[in-house]
DRENTORKOL-3810 file (N, C-alpha, C; in nm, 4 decimals):
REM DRENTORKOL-3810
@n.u->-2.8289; n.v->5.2314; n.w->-0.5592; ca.u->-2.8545; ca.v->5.0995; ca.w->-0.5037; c.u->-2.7848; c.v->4.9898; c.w->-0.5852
@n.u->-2.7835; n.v->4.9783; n.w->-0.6971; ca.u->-2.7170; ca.v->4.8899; ca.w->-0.8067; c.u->-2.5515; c.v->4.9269; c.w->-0.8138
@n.u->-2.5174; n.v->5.0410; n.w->-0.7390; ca.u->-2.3353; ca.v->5.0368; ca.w->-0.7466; c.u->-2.3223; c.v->4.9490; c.w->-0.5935
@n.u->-2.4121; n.v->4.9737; n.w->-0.5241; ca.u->-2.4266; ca.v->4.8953; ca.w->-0.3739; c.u->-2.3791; c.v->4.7536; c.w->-0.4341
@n.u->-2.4557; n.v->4.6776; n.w->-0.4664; ca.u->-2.5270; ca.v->4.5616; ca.w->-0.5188; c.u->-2.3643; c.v->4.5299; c.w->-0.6039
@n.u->-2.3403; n.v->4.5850; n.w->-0.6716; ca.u->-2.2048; ca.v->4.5981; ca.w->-0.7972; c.u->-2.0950; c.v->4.5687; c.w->-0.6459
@n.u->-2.0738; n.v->4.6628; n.w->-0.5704; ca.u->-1.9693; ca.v->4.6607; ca.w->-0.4791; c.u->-1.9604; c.v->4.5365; c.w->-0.3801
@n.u->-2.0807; n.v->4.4862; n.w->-0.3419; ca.u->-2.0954; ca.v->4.3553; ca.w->-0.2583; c.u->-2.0312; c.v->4.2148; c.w->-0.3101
@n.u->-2.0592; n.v->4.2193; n.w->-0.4981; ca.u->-2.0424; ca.v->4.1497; ca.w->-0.5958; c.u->-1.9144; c.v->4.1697; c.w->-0.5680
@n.u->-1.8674; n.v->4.2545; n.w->-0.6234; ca.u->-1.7058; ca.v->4.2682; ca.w->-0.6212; c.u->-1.6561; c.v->4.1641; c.w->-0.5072
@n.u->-1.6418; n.v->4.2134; n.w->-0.4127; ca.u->-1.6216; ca.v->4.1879; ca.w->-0.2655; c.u->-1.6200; c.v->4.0503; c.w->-0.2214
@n.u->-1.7451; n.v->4.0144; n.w->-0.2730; ca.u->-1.7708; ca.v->3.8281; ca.w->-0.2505; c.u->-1.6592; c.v->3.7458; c.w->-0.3701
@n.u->-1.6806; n.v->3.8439; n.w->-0.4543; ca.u->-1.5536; ca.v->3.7722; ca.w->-0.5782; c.u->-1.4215; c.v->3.7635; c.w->-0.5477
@n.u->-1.3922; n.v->3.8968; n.w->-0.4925; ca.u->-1.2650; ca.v->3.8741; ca.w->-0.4023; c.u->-1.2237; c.v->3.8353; c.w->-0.3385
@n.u->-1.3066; n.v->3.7859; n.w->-0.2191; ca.u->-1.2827; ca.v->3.7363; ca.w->-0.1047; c.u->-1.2833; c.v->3.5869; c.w->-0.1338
@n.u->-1.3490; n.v->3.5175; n.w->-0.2463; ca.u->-1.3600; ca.v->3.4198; ca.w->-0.2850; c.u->-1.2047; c.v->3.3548; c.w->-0.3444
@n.u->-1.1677; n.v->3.4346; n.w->-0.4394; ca.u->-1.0320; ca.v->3.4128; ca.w->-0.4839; c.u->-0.9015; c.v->3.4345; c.w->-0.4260
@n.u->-0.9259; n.v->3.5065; n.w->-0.3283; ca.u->-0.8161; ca.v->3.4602; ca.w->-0.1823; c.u->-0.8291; c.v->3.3417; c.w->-0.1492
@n.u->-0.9372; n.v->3.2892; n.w->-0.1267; ca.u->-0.9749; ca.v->3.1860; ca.w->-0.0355; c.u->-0.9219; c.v->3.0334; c.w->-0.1357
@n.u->-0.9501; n.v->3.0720; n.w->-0.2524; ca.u->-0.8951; ca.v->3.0096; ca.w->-0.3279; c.u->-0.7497; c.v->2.9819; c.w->-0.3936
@n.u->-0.7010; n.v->3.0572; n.w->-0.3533; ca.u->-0.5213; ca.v->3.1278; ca.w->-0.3742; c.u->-0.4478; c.v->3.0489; c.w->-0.2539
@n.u->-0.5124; n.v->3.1105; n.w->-0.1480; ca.u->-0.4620; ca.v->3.0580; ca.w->-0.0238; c.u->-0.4795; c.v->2.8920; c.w->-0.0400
@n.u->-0.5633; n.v->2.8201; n.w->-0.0879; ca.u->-0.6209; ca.v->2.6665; ca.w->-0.0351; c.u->-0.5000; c.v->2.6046; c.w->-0.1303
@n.u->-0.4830; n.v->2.7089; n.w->-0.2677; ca.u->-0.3952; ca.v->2.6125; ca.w->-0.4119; c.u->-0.2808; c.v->2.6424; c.w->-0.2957
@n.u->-0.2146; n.v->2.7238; n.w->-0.2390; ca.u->-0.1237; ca.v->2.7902; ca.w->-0.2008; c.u->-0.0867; c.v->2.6827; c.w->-0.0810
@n.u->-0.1534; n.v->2.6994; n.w->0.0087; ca.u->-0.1140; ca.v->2.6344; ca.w->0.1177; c.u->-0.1843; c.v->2.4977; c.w->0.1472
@n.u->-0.2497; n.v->2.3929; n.w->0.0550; ca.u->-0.2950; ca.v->2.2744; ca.w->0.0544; c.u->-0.1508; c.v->2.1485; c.w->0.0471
@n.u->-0.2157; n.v->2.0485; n.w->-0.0015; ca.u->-0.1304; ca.v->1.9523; ca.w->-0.0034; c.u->-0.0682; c.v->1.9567; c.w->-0.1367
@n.u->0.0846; n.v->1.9560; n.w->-0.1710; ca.u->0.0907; ca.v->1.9630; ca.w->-0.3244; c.u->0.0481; c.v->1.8230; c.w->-0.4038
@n.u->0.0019; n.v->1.8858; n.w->-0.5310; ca.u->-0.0256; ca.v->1.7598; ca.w->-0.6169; c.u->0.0306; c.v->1.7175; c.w->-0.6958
@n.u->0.0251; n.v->1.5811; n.w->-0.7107; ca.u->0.1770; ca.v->1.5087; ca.w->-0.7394; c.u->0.0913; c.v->1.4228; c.w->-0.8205
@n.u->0.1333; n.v->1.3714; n.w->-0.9702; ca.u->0.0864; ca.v->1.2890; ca.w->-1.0157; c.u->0.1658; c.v->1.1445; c.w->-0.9577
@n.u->0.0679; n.v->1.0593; n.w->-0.9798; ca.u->0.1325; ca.v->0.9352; ca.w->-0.9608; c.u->0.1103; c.v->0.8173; c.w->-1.0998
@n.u->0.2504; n.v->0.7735; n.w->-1.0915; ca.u->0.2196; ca.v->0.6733; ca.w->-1.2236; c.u->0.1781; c.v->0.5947; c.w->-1.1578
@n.u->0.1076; n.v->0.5407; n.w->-1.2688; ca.u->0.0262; ca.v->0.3794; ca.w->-1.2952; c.u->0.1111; c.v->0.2620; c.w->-1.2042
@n.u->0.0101; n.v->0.2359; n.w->-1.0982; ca.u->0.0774; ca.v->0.1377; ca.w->-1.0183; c.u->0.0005; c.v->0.0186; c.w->-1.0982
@n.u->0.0858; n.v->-0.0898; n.w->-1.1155; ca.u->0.0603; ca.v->-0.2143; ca.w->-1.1954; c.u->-0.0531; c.v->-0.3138; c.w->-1.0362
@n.u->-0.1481; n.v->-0.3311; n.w->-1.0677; ca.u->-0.2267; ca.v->-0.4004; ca.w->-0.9633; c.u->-0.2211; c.v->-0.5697; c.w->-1.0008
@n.u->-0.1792; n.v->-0.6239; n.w->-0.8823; ca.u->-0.1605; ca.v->-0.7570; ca.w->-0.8902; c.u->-0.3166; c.v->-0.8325; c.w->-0.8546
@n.u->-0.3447; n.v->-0.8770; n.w->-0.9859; ca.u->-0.4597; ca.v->-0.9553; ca.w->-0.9661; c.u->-0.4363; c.v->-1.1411; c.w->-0.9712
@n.u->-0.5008; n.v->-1.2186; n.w->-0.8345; ca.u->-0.4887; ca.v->-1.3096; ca.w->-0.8567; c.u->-0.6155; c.v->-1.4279; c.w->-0.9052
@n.u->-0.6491; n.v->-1.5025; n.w->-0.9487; ca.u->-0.7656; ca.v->-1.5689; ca.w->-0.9667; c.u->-0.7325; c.v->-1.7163; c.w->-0.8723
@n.u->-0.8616; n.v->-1.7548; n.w->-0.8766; ca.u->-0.8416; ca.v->-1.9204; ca.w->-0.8367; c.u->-0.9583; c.v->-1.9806; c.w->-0.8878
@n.u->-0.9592; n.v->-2.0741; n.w->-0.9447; ca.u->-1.0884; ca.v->-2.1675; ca.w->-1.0142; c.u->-1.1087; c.v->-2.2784; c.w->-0.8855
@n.u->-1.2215; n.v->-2.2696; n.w->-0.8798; ca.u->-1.2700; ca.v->-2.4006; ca.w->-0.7538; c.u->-1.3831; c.v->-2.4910; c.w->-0.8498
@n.u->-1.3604; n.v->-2.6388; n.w->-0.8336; ca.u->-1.4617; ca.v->-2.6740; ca.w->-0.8716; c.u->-1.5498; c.v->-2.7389; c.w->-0.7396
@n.u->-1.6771; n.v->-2.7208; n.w->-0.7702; ca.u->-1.7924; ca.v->-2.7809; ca.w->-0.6735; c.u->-1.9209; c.v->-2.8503; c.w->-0.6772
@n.u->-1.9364; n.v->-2.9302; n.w->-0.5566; ca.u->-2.0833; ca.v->-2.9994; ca.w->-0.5555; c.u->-2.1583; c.v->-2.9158; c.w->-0.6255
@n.u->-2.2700; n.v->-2.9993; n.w->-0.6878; ca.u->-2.3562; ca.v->-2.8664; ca.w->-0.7569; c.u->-2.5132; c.v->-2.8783; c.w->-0.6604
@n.u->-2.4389; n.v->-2.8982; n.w->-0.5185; ca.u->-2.5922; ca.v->-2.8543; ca.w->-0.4722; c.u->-2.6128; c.v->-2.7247; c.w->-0.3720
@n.u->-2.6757; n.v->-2.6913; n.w->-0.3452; ca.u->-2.6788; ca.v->-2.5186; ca.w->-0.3148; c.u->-2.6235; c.v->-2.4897; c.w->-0.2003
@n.u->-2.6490; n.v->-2.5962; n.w->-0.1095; ca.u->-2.6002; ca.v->-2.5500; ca.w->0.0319; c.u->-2.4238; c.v->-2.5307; c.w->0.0184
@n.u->-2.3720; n.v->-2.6338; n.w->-0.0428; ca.u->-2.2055; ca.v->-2.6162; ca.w->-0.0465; c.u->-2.1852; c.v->-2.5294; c.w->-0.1702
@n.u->-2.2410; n.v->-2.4920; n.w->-0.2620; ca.u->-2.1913; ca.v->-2.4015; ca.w->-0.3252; c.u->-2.1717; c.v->-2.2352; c.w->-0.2577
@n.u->-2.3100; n.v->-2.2428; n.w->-0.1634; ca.u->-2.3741; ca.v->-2.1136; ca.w->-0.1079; c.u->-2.2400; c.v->-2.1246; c.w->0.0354
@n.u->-2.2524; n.v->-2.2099; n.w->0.1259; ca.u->-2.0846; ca.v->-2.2244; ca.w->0.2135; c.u->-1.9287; c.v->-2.2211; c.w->0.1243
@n.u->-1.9545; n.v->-2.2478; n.w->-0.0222; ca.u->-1.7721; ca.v->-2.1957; ca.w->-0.0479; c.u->-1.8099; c.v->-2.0670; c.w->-0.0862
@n.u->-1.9122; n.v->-2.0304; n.w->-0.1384; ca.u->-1.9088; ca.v->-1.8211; ca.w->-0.1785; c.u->-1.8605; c.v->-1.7490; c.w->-0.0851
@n.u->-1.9587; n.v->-1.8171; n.w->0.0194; ca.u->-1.9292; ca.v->-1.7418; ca.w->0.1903; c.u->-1.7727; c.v->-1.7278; c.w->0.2398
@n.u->-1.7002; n.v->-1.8458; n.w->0.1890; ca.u->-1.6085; ca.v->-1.8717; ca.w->0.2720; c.u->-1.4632; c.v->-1.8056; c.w->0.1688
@n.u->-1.4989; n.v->-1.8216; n.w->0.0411; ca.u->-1.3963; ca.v->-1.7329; ca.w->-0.0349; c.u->-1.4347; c.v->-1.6136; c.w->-0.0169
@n.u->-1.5576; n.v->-1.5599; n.w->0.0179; ca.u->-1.5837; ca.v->-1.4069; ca.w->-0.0057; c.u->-1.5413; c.v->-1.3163; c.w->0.1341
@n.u->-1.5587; n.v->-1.4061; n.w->0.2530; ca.u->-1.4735; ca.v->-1.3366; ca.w->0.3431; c.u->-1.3265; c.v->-1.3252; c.w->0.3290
@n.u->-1.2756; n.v->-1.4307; n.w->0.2191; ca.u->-1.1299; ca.v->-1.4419; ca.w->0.2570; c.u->-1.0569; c.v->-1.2706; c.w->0.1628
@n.u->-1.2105; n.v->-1.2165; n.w->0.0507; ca.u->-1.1414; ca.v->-1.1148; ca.w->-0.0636; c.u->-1.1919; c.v->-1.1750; c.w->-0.1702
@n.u->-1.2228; n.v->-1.2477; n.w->-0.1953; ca.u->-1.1832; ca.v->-1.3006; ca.w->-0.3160; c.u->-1.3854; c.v->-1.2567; c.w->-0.3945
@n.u->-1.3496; n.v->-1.2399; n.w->-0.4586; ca.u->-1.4571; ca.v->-1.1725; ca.w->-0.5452; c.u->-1.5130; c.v->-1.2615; c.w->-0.6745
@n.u->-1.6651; n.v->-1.3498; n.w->-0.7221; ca.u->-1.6572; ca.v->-1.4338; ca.w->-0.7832; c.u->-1.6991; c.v->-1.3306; c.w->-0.8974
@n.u->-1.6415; n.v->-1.3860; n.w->-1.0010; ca.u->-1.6480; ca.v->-1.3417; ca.w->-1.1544; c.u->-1.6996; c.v->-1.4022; c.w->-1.2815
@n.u->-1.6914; n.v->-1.5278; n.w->-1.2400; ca.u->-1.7404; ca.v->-1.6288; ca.w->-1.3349; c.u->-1.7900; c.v->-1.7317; c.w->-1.3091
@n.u->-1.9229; n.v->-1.8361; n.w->-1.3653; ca.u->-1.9492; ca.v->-1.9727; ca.w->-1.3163; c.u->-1.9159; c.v->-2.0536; c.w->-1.4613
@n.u->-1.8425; n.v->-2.1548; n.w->-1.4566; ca.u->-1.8403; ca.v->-2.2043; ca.w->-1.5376; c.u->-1.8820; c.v->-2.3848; c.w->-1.5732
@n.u->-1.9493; n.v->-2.4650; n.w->-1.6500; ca.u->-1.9702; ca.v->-2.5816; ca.w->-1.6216; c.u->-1.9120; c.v->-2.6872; c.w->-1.6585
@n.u->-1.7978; n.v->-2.6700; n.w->-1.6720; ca.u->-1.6742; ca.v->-2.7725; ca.w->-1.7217; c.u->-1.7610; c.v->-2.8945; c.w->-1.7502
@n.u->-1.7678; n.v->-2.9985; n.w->-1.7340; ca.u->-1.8107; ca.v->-3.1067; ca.w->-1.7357; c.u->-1.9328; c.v->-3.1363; c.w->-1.7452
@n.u->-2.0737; n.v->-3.0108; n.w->-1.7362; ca.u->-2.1921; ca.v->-2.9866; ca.w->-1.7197; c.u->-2.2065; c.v->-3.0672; c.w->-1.5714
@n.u->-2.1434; n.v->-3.1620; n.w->-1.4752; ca.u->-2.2383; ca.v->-3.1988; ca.w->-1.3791; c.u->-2.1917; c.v->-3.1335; c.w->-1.2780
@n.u->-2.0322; n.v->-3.0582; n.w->-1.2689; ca.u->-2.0026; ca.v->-2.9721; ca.w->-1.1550; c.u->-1.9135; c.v->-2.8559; c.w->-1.2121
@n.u->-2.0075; n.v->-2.7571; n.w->-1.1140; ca.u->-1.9769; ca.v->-2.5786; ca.w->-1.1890; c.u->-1.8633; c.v->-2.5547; c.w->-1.1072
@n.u->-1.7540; n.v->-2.4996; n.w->-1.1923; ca.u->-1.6634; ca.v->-2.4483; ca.w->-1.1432; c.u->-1.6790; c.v->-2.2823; c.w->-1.1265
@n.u->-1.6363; n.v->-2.2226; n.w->-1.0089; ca.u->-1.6454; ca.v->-2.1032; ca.w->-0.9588; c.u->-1.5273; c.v->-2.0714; c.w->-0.9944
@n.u->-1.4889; n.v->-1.9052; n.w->-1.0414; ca.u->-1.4140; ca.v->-1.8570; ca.w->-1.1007; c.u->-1.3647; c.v->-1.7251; c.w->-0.9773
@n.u->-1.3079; n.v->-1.7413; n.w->-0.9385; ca.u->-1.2700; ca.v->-1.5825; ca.w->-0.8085; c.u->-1.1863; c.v->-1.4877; c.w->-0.9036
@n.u->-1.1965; n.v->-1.3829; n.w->-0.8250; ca.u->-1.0522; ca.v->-1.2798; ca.w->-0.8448; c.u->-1.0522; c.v->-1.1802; c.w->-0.7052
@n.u->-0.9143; n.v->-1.1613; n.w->-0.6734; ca.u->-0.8766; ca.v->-1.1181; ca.w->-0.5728; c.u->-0.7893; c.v->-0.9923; c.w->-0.6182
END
């Protein structure tokens, strides 16, 4: 019963490493790719500091991509928003 058991083993191992031979074999080849340099752009906005127009320019840069990263308070009475795209 245990050479049974031994022979099934075998079998699944084998059949496994075809399957695996074949996929390296006939898949997509792999190709390294160098380091593509990513162009990042920023834009500083400064704004009202009351919520409704701060909360309408997030909205309105964030559909355009642009991703906020920083608040900053230049002057302490209006925060400048910091994007990156």
């Amino acid at each position: 019963m245990q050479n049974v058991r031994r022979s099934v083993a075998w079998v699944i191992a084998g059949i496994s490493l075809c399957a695996l031979g074949f996929t390296l074999v006939a898949g997509q080849p792999f190709t390294a790719k160098a380091q593509e340099s990513k162009r990042i752009q920023y834009k500083i906005v400064e704004v009202l500091p009351d919520t409704q127009n701060m909360q309408t320019m997030l909205n309105e840069f964030g559909a355009s991509g642009w991703e906020l990263v920083a608040v900053s308070m230049g002057n302490m009475t209006e925060p400048r928003l910091i994007f990156k795209k």
